[in-house]
C-alpha positions as CSV (number, residue, x, y, z in Angstrom):
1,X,99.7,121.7,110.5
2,X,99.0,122.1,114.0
3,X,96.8,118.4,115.9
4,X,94.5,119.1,117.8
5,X,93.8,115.9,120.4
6,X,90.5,115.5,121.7
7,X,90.2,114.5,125.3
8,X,89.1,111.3,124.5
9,X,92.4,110.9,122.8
10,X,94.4,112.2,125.5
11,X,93.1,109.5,128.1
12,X,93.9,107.0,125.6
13,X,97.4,108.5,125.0
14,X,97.7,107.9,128.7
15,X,96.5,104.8,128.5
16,X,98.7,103.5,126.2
17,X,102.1,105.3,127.7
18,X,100.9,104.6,131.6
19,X,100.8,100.4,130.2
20,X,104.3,100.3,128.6
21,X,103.0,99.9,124.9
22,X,106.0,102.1,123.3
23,X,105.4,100.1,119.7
24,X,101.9,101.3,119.9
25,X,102.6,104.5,120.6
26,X,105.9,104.8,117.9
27,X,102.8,103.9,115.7
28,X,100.8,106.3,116.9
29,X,103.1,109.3,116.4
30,X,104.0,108.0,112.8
31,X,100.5,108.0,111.6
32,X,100.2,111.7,113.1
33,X,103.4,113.0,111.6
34,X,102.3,111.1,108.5
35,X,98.9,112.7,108.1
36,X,100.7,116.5,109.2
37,X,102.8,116.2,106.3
38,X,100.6,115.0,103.8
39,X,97.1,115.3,104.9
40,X,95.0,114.7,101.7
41,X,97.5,111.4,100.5
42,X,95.8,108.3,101.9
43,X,98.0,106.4,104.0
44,X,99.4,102.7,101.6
45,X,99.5,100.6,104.8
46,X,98.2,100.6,108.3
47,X,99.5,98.2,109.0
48,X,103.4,97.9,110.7
């Protein structure tokens, strides 16, 4: 499954990397590689 990011999510992306916040990010990808390998299971915990 291909992700499309919406420029809105870009800027935060940028954001996020420009301020240091690598857990946030590690998050980030996880929940996206999560939801491109299983996109119709709900995700158990949003939570880290």
């Amino acid at each position: 499954m291909e992700v499309e990011y919406t420029s809105e999510a870009v800027e935060d992306l940028k954001y996020w990397k420009k301020h240091n916040n690598t857990i946030l990010l590690q998050r980030i990808r996880q929940l996206i590689e999560s939801i491109s390998e299983t996109p119709t299971r709900e995700l158990a915990n949003l939570n880290p």
